[in-house]
GUTI-853161 format. One record per residue (C-alpha): residue number from 1; residue in three letters; x, z, y. Coordinates in Angstrom, 2 decimals, always signed. Example, Ala and Ser with C-alpha at 12.3 -4.5 7.8 and 13.67 -1.06 7.14 Angstrom:
<recs>
    nr   rest         u         w         v
     1    Ala    +12.30     +7.80     -4.50
     2    Ser    +13.67     +7.14     -1.06
</recs>
This chain:
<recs>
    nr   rest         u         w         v
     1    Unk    -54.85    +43.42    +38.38
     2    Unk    -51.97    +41.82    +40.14
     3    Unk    -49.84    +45.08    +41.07
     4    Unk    -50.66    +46.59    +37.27
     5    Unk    -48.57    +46.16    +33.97
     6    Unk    -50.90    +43.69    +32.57
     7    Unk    -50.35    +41.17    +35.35
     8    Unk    -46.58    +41.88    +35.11
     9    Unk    -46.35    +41.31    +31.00
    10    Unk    -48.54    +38.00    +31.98
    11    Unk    -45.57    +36.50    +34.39
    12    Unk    -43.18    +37.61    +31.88
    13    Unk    -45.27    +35.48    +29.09
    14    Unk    -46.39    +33.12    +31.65
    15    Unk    -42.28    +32.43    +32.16
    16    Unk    -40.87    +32.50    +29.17
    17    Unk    -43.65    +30.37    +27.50
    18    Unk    -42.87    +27.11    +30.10
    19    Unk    -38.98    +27.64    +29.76
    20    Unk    -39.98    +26.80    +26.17
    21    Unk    -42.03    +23.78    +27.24
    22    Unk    -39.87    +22.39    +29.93
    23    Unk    -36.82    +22.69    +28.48
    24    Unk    -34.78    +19.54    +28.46
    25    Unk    -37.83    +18.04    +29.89
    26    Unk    -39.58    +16.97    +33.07
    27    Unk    -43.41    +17.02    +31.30
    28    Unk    -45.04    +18.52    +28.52
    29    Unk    -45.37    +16.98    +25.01
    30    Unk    -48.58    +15.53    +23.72
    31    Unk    -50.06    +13.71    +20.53
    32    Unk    -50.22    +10.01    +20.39
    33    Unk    -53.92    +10.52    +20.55
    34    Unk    -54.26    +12.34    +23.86
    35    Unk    -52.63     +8.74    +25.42
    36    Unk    -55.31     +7.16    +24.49
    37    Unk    -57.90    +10.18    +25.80
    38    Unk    -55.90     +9.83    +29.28
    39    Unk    -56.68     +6.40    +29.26
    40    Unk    -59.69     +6.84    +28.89
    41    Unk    -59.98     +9.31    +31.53
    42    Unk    -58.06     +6.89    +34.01
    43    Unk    -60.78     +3.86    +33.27
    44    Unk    -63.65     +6.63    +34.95
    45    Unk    -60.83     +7.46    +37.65
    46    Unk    -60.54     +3.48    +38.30
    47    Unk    -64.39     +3.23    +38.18
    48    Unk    -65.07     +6.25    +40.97
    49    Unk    -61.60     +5.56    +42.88
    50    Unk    -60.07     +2.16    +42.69
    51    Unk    -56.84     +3.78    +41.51
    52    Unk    -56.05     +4.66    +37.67
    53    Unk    -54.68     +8.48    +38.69
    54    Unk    -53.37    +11.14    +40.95
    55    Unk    -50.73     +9.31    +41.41
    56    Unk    -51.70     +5.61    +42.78
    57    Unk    -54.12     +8.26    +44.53
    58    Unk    -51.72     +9.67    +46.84
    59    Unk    -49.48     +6.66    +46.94
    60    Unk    -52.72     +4.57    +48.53
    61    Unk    -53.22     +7.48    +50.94
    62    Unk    -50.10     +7.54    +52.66
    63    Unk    -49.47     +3.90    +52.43
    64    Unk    -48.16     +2.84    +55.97
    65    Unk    -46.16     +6.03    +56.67
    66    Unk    -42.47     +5.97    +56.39
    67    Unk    -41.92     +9.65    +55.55
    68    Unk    -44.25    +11.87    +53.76
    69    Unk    -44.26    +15.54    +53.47
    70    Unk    -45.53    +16.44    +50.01
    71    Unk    -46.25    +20.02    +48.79
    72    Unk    -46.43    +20.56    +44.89
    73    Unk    -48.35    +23.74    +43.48
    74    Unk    -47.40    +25.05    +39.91
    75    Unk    -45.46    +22.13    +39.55
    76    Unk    -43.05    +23.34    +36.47
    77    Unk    -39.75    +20.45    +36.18
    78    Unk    -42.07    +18.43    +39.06
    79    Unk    -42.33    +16.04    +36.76
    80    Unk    -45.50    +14.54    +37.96
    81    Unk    -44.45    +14.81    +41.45
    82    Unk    -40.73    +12.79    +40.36
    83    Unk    -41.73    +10.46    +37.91
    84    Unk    -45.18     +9.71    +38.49
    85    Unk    -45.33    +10.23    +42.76
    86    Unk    -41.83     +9.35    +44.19
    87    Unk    -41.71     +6.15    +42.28
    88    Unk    -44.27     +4.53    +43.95
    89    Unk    -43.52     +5.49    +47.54
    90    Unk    -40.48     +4.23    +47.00
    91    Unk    -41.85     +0.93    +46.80
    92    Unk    -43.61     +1.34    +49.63
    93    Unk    -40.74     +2.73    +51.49
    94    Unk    -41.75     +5.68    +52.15
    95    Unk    -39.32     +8.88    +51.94
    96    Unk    -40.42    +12.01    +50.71
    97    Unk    -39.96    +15.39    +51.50
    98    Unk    -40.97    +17.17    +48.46
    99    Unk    -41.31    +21.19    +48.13
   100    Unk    -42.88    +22.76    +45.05
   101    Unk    -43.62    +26.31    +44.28
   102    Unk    -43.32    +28.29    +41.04
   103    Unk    -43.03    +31.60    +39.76
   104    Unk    -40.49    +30.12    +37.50
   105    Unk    -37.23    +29.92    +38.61
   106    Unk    -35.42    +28.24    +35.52
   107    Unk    -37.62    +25.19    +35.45
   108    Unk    -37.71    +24.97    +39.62
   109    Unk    -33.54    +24.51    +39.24
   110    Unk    -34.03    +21.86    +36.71
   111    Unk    -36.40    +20.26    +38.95
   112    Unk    -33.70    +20.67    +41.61
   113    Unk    -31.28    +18.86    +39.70
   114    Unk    -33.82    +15.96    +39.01
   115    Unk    -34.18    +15.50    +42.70
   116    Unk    -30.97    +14.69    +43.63
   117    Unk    -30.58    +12.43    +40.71
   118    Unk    -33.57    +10.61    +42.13
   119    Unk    -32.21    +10.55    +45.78
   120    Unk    -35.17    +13.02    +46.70
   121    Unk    -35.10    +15.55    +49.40
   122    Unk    -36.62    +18.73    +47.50
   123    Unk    -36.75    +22.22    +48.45
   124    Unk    -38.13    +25.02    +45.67
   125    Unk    -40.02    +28.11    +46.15
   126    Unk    -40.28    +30.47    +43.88
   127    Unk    -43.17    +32.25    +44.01
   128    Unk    -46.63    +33.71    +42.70
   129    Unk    -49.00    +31.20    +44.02
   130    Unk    -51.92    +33.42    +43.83
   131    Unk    -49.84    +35.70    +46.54
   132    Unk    -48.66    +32.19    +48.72
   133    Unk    -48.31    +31.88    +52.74
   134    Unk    -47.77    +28.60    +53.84
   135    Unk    -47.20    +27.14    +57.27
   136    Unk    -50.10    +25.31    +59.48
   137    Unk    -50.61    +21.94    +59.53
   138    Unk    -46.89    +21.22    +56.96
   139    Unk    -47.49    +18.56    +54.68
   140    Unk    -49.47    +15.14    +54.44
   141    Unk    -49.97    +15.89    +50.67
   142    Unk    -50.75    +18.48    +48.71
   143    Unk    -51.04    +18.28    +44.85
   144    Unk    -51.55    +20.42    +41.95
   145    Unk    -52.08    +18.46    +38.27
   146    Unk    -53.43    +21.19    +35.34
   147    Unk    -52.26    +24.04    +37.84
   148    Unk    -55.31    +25.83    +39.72
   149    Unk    -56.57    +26.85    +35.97
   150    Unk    -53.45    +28.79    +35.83
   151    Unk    -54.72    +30.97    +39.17
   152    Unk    -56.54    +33.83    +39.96
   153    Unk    -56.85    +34.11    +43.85
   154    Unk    -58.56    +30.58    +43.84
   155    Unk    -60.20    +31.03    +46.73
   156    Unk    -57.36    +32.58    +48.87
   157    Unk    -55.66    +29.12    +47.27
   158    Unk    -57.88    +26.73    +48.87
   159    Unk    -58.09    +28.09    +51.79
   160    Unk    -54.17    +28.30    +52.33
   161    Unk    -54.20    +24.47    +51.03
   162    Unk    -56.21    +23.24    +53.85
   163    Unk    -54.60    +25.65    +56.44
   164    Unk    -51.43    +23.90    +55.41
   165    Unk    -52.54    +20.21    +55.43
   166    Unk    -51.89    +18.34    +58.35
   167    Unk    -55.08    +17.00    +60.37
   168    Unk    -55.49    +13.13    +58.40
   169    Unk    -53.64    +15.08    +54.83
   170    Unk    -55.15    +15.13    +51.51
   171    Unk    -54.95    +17.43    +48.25
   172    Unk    -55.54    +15.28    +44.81
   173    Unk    -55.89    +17.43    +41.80
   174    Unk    -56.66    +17.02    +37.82
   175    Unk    -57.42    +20.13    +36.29
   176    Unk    -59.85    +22.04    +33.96
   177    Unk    -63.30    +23.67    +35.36
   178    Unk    -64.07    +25.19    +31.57
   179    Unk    -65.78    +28.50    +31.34
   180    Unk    -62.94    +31.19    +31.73
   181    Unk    -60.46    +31.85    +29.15
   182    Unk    -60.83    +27.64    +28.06
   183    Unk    -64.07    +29.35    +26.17
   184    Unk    -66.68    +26.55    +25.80
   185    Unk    -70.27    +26.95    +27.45
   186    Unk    -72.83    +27.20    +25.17
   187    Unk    -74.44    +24.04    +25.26
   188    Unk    -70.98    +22.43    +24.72
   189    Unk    -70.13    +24.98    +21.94
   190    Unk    -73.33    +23.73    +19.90
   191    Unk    -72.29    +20.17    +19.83
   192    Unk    -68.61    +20.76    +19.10
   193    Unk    -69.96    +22.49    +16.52
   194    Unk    -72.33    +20.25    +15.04
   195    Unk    -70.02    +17.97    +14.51
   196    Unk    -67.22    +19.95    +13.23
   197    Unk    -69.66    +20.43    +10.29
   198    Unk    -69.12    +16.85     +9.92
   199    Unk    -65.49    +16.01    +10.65
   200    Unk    -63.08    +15.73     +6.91
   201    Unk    -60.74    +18.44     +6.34
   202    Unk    -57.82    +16.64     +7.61
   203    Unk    -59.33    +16.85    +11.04
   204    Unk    -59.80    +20.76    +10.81
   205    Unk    -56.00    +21.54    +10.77
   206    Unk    -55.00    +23.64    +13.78
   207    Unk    -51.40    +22.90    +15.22
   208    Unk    -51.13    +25.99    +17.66
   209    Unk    -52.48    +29.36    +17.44
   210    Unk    -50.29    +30.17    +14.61
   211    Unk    -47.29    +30.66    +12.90
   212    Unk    -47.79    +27.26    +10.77
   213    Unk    -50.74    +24.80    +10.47
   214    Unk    -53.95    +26.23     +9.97
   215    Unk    -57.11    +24.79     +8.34
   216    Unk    -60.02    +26.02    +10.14
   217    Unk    -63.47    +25.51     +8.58
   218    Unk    -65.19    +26.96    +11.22
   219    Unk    -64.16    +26.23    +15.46
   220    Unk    -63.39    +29.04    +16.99
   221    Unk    -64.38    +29.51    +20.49
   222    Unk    -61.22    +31.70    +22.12
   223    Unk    -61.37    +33.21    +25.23
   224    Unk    -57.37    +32.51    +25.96
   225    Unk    -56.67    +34.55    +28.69
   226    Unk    -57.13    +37.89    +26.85
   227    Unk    -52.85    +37.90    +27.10
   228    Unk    -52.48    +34.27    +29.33
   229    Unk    -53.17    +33.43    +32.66
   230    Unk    -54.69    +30.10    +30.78
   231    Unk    -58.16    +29.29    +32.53
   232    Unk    -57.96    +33.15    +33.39
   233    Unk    -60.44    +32.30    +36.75
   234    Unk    -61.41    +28.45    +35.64
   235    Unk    -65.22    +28.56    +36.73
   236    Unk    -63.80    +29.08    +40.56
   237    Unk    -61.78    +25.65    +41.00
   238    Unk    -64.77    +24.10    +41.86
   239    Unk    -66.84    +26.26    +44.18
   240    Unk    -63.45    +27.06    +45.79
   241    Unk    -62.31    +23.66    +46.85
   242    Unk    -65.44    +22.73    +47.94
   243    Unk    -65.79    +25.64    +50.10
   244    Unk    -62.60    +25.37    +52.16
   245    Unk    -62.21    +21.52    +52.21
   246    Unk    -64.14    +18.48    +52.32
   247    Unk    -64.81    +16.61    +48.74
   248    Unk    -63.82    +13.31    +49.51
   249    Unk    -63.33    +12.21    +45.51
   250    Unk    -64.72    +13.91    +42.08
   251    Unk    -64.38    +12.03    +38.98
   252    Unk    -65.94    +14.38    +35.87
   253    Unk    -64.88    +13.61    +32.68
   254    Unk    -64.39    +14.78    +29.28
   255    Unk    -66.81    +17.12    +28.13
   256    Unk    -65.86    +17.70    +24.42
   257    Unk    -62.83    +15.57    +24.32
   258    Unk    -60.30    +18.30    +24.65
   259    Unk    -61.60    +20.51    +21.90
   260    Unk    -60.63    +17.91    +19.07
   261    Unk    -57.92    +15.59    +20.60
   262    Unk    -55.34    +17.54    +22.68
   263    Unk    -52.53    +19.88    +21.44
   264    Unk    -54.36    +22.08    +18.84
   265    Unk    -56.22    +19.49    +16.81
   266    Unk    -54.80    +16.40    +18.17
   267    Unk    -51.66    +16.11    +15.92
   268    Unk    -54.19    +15.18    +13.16
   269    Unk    -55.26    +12.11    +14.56
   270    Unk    -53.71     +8.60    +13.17
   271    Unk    -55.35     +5.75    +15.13
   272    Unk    -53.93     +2.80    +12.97
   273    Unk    -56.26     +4.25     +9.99
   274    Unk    -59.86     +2.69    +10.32
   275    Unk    -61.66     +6.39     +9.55
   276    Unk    -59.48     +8.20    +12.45
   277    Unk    -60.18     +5.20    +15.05
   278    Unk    -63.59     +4.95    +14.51
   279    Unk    -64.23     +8.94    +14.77
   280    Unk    -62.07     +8.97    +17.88
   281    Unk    -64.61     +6.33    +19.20
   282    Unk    -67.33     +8.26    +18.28
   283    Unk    -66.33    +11.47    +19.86
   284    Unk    -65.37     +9.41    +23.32
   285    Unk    -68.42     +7.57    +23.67
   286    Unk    -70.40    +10.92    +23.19
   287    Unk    -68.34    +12.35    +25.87
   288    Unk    -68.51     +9.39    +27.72
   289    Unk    -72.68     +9.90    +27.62
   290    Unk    -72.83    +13.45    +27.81
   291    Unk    -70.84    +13.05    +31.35
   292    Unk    -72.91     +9.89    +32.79
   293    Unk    -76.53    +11.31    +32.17
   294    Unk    -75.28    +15.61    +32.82
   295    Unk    -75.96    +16.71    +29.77
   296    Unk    -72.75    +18.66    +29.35
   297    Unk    -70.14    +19.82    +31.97
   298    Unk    -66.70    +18.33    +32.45
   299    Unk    -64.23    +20.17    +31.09
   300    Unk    -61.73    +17.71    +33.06
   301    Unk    -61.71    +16.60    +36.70
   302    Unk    -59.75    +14.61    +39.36
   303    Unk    -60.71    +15.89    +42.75
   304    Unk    -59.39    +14.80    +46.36
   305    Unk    -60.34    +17.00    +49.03
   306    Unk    -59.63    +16.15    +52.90
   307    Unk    -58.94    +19.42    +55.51
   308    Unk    -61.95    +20.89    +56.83
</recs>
């Protein structure tokens, strides 16, 4: 697949579609709503880890060091790694050396010019990650947040990942283990759509997916890497990482969330109105069930993963 058309036209989309998201920005936009869901999804970090996210994550890690090598994978404007990371190692003071690779050149020079605002040493790589070589033993960190769903060669990935982390180094990631193509597994597919059969019309309005808002009586469940690299190898995250590192965190979460509060159907969510409150509490304390006794699987993870 990679040397054919079809993987070519993919970059191309793959490209042109973040230039769109990134541009004039360091992070991608979301609805009001999918604060609260990361919230959410930080209290069950907190609970597992005794941080709130990926970032106290890799701050605690390295705390103590005065220079930290830090490798970011599908990074985009590096947002997470300049706003979220750098931040708090500054107030550790600790200096990082921060690299990211990207098959998108645009957005890596943006990222670029970020980095010197911030007084950050930053070198980019452009580059198809699926396709990466990467020096022994280079960095203390390693991170990749909503990037490994994005991948094919997942399990050439993790194995360069812990070739390139140094002997006491760590790789944090938050991604999305969903079937491939984002599609929902059955089981989670039946409940989504039990209570879609339930939700008012106002909830049923999709955002993307088409030329204007959509109302959708009936949830469709699209396989969207048909033209995308989205979740195009998804069920592989997982058994990869484990295979070529050690698990040292997992922290499951959000098993139906996603499919009513993020981008798509998110938008349609007020939280100051007593009906759209109370079904967003609903919905979270199902998920928050469905996670704690394994009824359904995540569809949302943090993972931190020492070299093997």
């Amino acid at each position: 697949m990679q040397n054919g058309s079809d993987y070519k036209d993919r970059i191309r989309r793959e490209i042109q579609h973040y230039q769109e998201v990134f541009k004039g920005r360091m992070s991608q936009e979301v609805p009001p709503v999918w604060l609260k869901v990361e919230k959410r999804f930080s209290d069950a970090i907190e609970e597992i880890t005794g941080v709130r996210n990926l970032y106290q994550y890799v701050a605690r890690h390295v705390k103590g060091k005065e220079r930290v090598s830090l490798l970011g994978l599908g990074s985009g404007a590096c947002g997470n790694e300049l706003e979220g990371i750098a931040p708090l190692l500054r107030e550790q003071n600790c200096q990082m050396e921060l690299t990211c690779i990207d098959i998108n050149e645009t957005i890596l020079v943006q990222a670029e010019v970020e980095a010197k605002k911030r007084g950050v040493k930053f070198y980019k790589i452009v580059q198809d990650i699926n396709r990466m070589e990467l020096e022994p033993n280079s960095y203390d960190v390693i991170v990749a947040y909503s990037a490994l769903h994005h991948f094919i060669e997942l399990d050439r990935i993790a194995y360069m990942i812990n070739f390139a982390l140094r002997h006491d180094g760590i790789f944090v990631t938050v991604d999305i283990p969903t079937r491939n193509g984002y599609k929902m597994w059955d089981e989670t597919f039946d409940i989504v759509n039990a209570l879609w059969k339930v939700l008012p019309e106002k909830f049923k309005i999709a955002h993307t997916g088409y030329p204007e808002p959509r109302y959708l009586p009936i949830y469709e469940n699209i396989d969207y890497s048909k033209n995308s690299f989205e979740c195009i190898n998804s069920e592989a995250i997982l058994p990869a990482l484990r295979t070529h590192m050690k698990e040292v965190h997992f922290v499951p979460s959000l098993s139906i969330a996603r499919r009513f509060f993020d981008t798509r159907f998110g938008p349609n969510y007020d939280l100051n109105l007593n009906l759209d409150h109370s079904i967003f509490e609903f919905i979270m304390g199902l998920d928050d069930y469905y996670i704690k006794m394994g009824h359904l699987r995540p569809e949302t993870f943090l993972g931190a993963y020492a070299k093997k």
